[in-house]
N, C-alpha and C positions, 0 to 999 in steps of 0.2 A: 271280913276275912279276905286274905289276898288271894289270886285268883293262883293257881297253878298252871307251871307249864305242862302243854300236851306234847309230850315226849312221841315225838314223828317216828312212829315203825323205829323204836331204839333199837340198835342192835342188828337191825336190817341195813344198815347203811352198805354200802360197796366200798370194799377196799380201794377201789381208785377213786376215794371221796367224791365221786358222785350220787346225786340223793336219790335215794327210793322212787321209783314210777311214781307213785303217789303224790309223792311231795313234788317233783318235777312236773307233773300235771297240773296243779293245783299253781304253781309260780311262773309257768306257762302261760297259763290261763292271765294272772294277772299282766304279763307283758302281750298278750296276744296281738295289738295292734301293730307291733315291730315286725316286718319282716324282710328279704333279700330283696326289699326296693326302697327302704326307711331307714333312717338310722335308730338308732336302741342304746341299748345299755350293755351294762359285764354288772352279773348281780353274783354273790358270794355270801353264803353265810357261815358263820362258824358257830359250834357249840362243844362247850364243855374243850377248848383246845385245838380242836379238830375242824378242818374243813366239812360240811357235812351236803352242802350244796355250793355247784360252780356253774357257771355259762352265758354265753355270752347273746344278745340278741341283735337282730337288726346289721346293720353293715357301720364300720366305723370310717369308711370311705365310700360313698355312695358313688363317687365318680369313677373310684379302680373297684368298684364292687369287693371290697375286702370286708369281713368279717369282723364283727366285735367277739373276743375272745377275752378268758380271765388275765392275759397278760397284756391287755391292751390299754397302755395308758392314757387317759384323761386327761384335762387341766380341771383340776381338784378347786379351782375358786375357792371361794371362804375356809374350805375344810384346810387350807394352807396354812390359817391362824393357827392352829395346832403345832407346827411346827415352828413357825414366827415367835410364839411366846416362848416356845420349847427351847429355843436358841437363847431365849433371856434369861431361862433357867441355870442354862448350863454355864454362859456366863459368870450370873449370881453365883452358882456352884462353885466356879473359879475364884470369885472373891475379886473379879472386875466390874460389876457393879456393884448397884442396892436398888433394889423396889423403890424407895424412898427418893433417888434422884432426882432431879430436875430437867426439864426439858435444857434450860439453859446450859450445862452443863457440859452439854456435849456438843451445842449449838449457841455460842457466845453469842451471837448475833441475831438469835431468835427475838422476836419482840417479845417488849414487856410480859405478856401474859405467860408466857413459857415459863416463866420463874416461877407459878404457880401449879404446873402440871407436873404430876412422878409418873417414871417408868408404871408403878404400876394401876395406876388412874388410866391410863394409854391399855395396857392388857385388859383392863375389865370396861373399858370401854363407859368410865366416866371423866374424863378428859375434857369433855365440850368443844373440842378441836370440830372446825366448820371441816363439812365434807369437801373435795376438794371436788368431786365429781360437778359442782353448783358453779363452781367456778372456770369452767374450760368452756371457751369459747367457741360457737358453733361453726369457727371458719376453720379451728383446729385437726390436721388432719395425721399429723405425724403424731405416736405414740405417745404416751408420758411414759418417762418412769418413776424410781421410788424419790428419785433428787428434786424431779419436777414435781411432784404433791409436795415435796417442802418448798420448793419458792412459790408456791400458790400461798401453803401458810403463811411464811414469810411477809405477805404482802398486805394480810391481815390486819387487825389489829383488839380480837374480841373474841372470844368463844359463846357456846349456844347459851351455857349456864357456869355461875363459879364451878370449877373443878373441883371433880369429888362429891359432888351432894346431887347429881342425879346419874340415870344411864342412857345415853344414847349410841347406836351402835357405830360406830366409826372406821371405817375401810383408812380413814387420810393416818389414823394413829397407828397401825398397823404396816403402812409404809414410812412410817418416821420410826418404829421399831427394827423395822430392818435397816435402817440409816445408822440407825444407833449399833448395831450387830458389827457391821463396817468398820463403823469408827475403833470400837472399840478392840475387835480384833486381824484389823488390817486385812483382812481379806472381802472380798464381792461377797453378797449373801451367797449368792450361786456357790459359790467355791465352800463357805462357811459350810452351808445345807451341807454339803457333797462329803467334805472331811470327817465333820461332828457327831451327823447323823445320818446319812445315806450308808456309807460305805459300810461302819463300824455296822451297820444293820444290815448287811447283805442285800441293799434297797437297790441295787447299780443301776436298774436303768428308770429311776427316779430323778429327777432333774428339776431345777429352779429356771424354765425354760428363758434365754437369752437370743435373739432372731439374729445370725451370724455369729454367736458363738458357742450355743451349743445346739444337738439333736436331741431330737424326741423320736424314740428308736418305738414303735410301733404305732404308730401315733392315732388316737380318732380325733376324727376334725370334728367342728361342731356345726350344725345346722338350725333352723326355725322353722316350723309350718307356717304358710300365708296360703289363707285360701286352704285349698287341697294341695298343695303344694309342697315340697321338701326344700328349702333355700340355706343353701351355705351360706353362713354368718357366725363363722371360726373365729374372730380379732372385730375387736375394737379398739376407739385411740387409748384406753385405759389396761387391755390385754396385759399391756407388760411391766406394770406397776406388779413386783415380786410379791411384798411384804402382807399383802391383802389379797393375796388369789393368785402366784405365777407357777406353781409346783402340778406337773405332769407326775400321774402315778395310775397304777393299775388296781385291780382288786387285790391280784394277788400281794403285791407287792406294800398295800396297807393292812393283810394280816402280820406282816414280820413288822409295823407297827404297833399291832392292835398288840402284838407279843412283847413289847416294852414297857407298852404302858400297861401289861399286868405283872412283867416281871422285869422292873427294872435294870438294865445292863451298864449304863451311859450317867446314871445318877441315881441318887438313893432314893428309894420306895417315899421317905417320908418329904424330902425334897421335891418330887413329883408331886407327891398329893396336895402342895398347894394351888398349882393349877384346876382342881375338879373342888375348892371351896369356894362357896358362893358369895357373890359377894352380898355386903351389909351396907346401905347409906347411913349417912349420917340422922338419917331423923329414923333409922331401926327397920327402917325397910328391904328385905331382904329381895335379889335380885338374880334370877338362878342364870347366871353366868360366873363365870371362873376365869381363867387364862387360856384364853382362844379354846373353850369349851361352851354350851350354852347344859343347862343343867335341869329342864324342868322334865318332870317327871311323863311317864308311860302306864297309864292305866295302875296306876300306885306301885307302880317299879323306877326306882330311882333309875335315870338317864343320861351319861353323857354323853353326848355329837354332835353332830356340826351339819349344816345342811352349807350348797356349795351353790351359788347360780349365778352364772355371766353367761355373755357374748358366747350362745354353741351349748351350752353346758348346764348340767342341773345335777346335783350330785348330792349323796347323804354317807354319813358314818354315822353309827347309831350303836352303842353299848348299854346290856341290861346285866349288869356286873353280877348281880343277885338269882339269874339265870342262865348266867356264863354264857351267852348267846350274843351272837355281834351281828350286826348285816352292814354290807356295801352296796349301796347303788349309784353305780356312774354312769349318767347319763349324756350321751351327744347333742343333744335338740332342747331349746330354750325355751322357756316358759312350760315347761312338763314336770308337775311335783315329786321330783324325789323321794323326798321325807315321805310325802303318803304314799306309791309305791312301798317303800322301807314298812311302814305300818302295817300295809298289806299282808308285806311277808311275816312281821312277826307277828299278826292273829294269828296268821295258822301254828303257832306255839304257844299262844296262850287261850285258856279256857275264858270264852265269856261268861 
């Protein structure tokens, strides 16, 4: 029997959607180690539509002692695939591509094996496309971006397995998606993100962050513990690779997300819903990922989210659709698990 939600002091909640003493005690408790000498999080839950818990811990600049607050944005790492595929959608929507394409297609000069890889083998991340991260050389000290993961591939000449018959997770296919976004509709991902889906979403100060040409209007930096220690470690040479982790955003600002993708505005319900089906290999293996979603299940509650982790950064989005209950956690300090934090918070919603 599936277990039930325990409905937190329903009813009790505070009009200015902050949660219950109780419940605020109790998610305290699990950030307790953050405080006005560490960096932390901005954690956010929603249920049933409603903000039901907000706040923020720890400092998102430990050097100007500023606060992490719910409007305080992150670099979202992986949870960006979300958006990366969402862009392919909309696309597809337009009737400028097909799932079905070819790498070659849009990259005539791509080597041989490109002619065996689709857009959408690259979203579910059966491509076999080598990581690009294996290849940057340890004297490398300036950036990549989404151009430079393609002349890594480029230089190739093999993938890990034939395309399409297994899953391996792939950050280099997710910056040849946003390559592809470019090509096809003439504008920077950056700008694409901003027009298609930021704006139309009241996201504004949501950004595909660019170093000299755009801001990140609140911004938390990222850090690492060594030792006892708090060390800034904001940017790496792979930081601003867009298409696989470059999208700054806040808590708040991924509920008018979390609101699309339950009530579609930008494309149709039934169009979206191919992103959260899982995929199927070829020898019937079923594999719970989707289109920059991962899919496997929550104590027998269907789940889709994304967990996020780079350089500074650890982050979760986490949907229990069948309990209308969402939770964010954005994290500034590396190698600290998100996702279980996230778990944390929804035990105390569901019955063991």
């Amino acid at each position: 029997m599936k277990k039930t939600v325990l409905f937190v002091l329903l009813g009790l909640i505070l009009i200015s959607c902050t949660a219950h003493p109780t419940l605020e005690m109790k998610i305290d408790s699990i950030f307790s180690e953050f405080n006005k000498s560490t960096p932390g999080a901005s954690v956010l839950v929603v249920q049933n539509n409603k903000i039901i818990f907000e706040k923020g811990y720890g400092l998102a600049n430990i050097e100007q002692a500023i606060p992490n607050e719910s409007k305080t944005n992150f670099r979202l790492a992986s949870i960006t695939k979300q958006f990366t595929a969402f862009s392919i959608l909309l696309l597809e929507n337009d009737g400028k591509l097909s799932f079905d394409d070819s790498l070659e297609k849009y990259f005539p000069n791509f080597p041989e094996y490109g002619k065996n890889i689709t857009i959408k083998q690259v979203l579910q991340h059966t491509s076999g496309l080598l990581a690009y991260e294996d290849y940057i050389d340890d004297t490398v000290t300036v950036q990549l971006k989404d151009k430079d993961v393609l002349n890594i591939l480029m230089k190739q000449d093999s993938t890990y397995f034939q395309p399409g018959t297994e899953h391996r997770y792939s950050n280099s296919g997710y910056a040849v998606l946003a390559l592809i976004v470019e090509k096809i509709s003439g504008k920077t991902f950056a700008e694409f993100l901003k027009e298609r889906i930021f704006l139309p979403l009241k996201m504004n100060n949501s950004v595909a962050f660019e170093n000299g040409i755009s801001e990140v209007q609140n911004r938390a930096f990222g850090y690492a513990k060594i030792d006892s220690e708090f060390v800034f470690t904001d940017q790496s040479v792979t930081s601003a690779v867009l298409g696989d982790g470059g999208i700054y955003s806040s808590t708040l600002e991924m509920v008018k997300w979390n609101n699309e993708i339950d009530s579609p505005t930008l494309i149709s319900k039934e169009k979206f819903s191919k992103a959260f089906e899982k995929l199927v290999l070829p020898n019937g293996e079923v594999v719970n990922y989707g289109f920059g979603w991962r899919l496997d299940p929550y104590k027998n509650y269907e789940r889709p989210y994304h967990t996020g982790s780079t350089s500074g950064f650890s982050n979760m989005f986490m949907k229990i659709p069948e309990l209308d209950l969402v939770f964010i956690v954005l994290m500034n300090v590396r190698d600290y698990d998100a996702k279980n934090y996230a778990e944390k918070i929804a035990d105390l919603f569901i019955e063991n």
